[in-house]
KOLVO-486669 format. One record per residue (C-alpha): residue in one letter; x, y, z. Coordinates in steps of 0.02 Angstrom, whole numbers, plus 50000, padded with zeros to 5 digits. Layout:
BEGIN
AXYZ/...
***
This chain:
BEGIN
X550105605155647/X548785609555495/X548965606955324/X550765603255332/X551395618255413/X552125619555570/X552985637755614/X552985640755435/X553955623155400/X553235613255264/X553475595855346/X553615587555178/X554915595655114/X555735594355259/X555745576455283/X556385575355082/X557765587555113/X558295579455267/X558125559755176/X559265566555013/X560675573755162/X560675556555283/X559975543055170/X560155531355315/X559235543355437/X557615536855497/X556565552255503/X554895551655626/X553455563755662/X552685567255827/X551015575355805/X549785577555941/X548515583255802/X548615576555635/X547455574855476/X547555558555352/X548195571455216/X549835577055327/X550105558655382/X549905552155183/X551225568455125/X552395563155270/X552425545755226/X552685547955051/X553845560155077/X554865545855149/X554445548455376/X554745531455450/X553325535755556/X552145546355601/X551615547755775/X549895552255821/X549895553656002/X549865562656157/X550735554456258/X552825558456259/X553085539656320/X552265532456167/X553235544356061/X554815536256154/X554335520556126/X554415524255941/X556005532855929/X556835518256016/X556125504855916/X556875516655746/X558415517355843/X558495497955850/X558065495355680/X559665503655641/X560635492355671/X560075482255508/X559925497055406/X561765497255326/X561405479055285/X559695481055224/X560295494455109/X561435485555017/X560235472854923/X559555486654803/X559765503354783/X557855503954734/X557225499654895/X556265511554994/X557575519955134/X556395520255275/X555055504555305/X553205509255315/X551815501155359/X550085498355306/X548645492555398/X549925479155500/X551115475255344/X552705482555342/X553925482655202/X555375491555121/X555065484754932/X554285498154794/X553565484154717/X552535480654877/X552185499954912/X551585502054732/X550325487754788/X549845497954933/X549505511454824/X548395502454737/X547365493654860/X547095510054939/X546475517954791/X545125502554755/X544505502754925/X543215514854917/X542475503754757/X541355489954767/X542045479654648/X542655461354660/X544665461854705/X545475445954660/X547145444954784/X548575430354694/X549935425854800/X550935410354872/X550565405755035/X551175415055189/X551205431355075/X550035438255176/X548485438755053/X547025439855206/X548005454455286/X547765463755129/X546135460155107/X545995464955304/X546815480355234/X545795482755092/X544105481555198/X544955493855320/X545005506455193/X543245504855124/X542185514455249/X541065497655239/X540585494755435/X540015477155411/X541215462855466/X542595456655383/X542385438655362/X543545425855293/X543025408255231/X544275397155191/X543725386455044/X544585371055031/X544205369055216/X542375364655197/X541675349955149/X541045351254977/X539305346355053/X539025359455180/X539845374755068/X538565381654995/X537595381155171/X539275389355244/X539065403155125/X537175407255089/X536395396955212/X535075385655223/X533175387155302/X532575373455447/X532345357555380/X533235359355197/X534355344755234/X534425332155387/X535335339755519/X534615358355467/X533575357855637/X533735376155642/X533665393055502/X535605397555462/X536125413755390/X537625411355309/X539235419955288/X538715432755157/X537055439555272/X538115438155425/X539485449555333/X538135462055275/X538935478755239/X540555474055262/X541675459755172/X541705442355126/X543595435155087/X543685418754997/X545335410655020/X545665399054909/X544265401254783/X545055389554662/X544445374954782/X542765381054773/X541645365054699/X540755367454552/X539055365854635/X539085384454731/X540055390454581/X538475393054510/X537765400754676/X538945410354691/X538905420754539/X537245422754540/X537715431754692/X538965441454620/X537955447454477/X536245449654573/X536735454254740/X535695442154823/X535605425454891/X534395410454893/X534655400055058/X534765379455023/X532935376355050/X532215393055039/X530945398254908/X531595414554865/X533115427654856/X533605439654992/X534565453954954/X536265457055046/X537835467855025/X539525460355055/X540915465354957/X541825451554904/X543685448654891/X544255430754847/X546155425254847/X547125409854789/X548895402954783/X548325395054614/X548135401354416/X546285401354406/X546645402454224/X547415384554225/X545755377854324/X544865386154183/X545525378154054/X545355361054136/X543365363954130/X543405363554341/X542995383854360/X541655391254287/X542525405454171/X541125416854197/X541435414654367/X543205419454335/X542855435054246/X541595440354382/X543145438754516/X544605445554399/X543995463254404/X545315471654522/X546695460554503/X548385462954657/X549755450554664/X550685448554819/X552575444254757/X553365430954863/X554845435854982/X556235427854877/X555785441654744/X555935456754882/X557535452354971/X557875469755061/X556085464655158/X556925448555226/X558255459455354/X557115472655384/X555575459455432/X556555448255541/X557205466655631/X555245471455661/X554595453955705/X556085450355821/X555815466955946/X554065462955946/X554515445156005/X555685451256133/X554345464756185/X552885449356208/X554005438056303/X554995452456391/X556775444956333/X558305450556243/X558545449356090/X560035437556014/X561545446055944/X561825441455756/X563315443455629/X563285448655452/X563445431355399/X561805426555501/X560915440255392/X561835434255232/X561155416055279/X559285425255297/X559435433555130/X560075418955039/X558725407855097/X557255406554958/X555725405855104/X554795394455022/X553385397555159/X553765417455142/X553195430755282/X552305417755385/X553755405155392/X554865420155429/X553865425055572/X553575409255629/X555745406455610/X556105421955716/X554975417755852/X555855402555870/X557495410355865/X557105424455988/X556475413156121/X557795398256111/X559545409756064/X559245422656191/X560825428856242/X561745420556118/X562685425055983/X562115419755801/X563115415955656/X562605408255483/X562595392655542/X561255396955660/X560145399855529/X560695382655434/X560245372355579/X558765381255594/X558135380655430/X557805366855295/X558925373255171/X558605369054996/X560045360654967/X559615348255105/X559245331655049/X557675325955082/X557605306155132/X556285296055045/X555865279155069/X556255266854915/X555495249254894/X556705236554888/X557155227954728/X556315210154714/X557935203654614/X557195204254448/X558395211354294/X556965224854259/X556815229354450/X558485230354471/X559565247754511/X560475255654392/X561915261354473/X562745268854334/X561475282854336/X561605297654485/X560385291354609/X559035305654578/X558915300854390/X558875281054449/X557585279654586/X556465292854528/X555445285354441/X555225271254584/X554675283654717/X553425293554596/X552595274754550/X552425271454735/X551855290854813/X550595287154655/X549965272854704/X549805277554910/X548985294954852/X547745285954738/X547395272054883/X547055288655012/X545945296654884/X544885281654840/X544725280055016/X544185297455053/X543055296854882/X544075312454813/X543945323554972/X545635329954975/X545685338055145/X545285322155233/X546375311455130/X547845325355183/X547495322355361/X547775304055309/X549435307355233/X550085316155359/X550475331855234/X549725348955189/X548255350755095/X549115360154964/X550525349854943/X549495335254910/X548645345254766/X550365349754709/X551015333454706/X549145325454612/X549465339654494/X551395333854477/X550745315854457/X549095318754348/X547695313954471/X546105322254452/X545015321754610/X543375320554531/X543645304954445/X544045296554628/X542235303954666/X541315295754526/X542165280754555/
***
């Protein structure tokens, strides 16, 4: 098959024609011999797939999992007419949402560059896979290397990063590289770059804009190339504005700028995502696959994912292995799930009998013992951070709760975590 032609068939136009007769027609191509041009046109041209093998049983393999798919197609189709007909994937993301292919487009088109890509997203929106992705697509043949930020210590980042000569610090018994030497032609990701502390801030652009780095200890610069691609859950604007990231910094990171939109705001992914991750679930654990209603899928769609593509992965795993052979309604998924409109149980101290400590009961109980259980998480959080001196991983660990949910709730409740380290 070359340049689109096969027995004087343009394969495009083909796939088009047939797509505009049988909307809900999964169309795949089986090519023994194919060039990145025909397998770009085909996908565009709306192919589900296009197969590049020689092998008849892979080619199977594919039709059947298309034919499986279909049975979530009619449902899938009905939550916006602007969806994409067919899924496609992309370097291990799949997705039937314009808004997500027009993403795609883009990172595509970038790769090739060497400038900074700045990735925004919520968590579980699958912000390192693009960046995977992204580095895929550059031609770099250095590693890809991913550093989670607000994982390190604040005392041993910049020696994660640039690295530090033999003897710069006690414990330095021997000469480290550091992440950005050890990813040399390839790519550095920084997750979570809003977490970054101010002292490799500096470091780090200096980095940016020279394109070398200065080991703690060491005497002088050493050249390196790592493209770097930094993500965050966060506005970095916001941490700007507070004075706790550097805005040249910012500026330096915010040159390509792709925002991964939560699930919640691509609902037609939600049926066709739990479809793909459940056959490859069945496939890994060689089981069936549970039957489900329309009113299970309803319950998936309605369902805000609050943890996105990761907590729906993570949801259909579970459901694969401990429903097979059953058949799942709605409900299913609400025992399964924390729904939002759950109630979540939180402890409340008791009055001590006093007029001004006492319950109001003529307010609804959300409006009366709020602002009892904000005073009291306060006043635990503050205790774990004093404890920790301001390190919020370890005073996470403490709590028994995420790392970013304790920053969201010291951001809901006003606690800065530098002013627990100068104290």
């Amino acid at each position: 098959m070359g340049d689109g032609i096969l027995a004087g068939v343009d394969v495009a136009r083909t796939i088009q024609e047939i797509r505009r007769a049988f909307p809900l027609v999964d169309v795949v191509v089986w090519s023994r011999r194919s060039s990145v041009a025909l397998v770009r046109d085909c996908l565009r041209a709306g192919a589900r797939d296009v197969l590049t093998t020689t092998s008849a049983d892979s080619a199977a393999r594919g039709v059947v999992a298309v034919l499986e798919d279909q049975q979530l197609l009619p449902r899938a189709a009905k939550l916006g007419e602007d969806s994409r007909s067919t899924p496609s994937t992309f370097s291990g993301m799949v997705s039937r949402s314009p808004r997500m292919w027009d993403l795609f487009d883009m990172a595509v088109r970038v790769a090739n560059a060497d400038a900074t890509v700045l990735v925004l997203g919520e968590t579980g929106t699958g912000k390192e896979l693009l960046a995977r992705a992204i580095h895929e697509h550059s031609g770099r043949h250095g590693r890809f290397v991913a550093v989670n930020c607000g994982a390190v210590q604040d005392t041993l980042i910049d020696s994660e990063l640039f690295g530090h000569v033999e003897g710069a610090f006690t414990g330095a018994t021997t000469t480290k590289k550091g992440l950005f030497r050890h990813a040399e032609g390839g790519t550095v990701m920084l997750d979570e770059i809003g977490n970054i502390p101010q002292s490799a801030q500096h470091r780090l652009l200096r980095v940016l804009q020279e394109g070398a780095v200065r080991p703690v200890g060491g005497e002088s610069e050493e050249p390196v190339d790592s493209r770097v691609i930094a993500a965050t859950s966060d506005r970095l604007e916001d941490a700007v504005e507070r004075g706790t990231f550097r805005e040249d910094l910012f500026y330096r990171l915010d040159v390509i700028r792709l925002e991964l939109p939560p699930l919640r705001e691509r609902k037609e992914d939600v049926i066709y995502l739990f479809g793909y991750f459940a056959r490859e679930v069945a496939a890994q654990y060689n089981v069936s696959r549970p039957d489900v209603t329309n009113d299970f899928l309803d319950a998936l769609v309605s369902y805000a994912w609050p943890g996105n593509v990761r907590q729906l992965q993570n949801f259909t795993e579970r459901f694969v292995l401990t429903r097979t052979g059953q058949r799942a309604t709605g409900d299913t998924v609400r025992e399964m799930l924390p729904f939002q409109d759950k109630p979540e149980v939180v402890p409340v101290p008791a009055p001590h009998g006093s007029e001004a400590d006492a319950v109001d009961a003529r307010l609804p109980m959300a409006q009366a013992l709020g602002p009892r259980v904000d005073a009291l998480e306060r006043e635990y959080l503050e205790a774990c951070l004093r404890d920790t001196r301001g390190m919020v991983g370890e005073a996470a660990d403490h709590a028994g709760i995420s790392r970013r949910t304790l920053l969201r709730k010291m951001k809901r409740l006003g606690l800065d975590k530098q002013s627990f380290r100068e104290s």
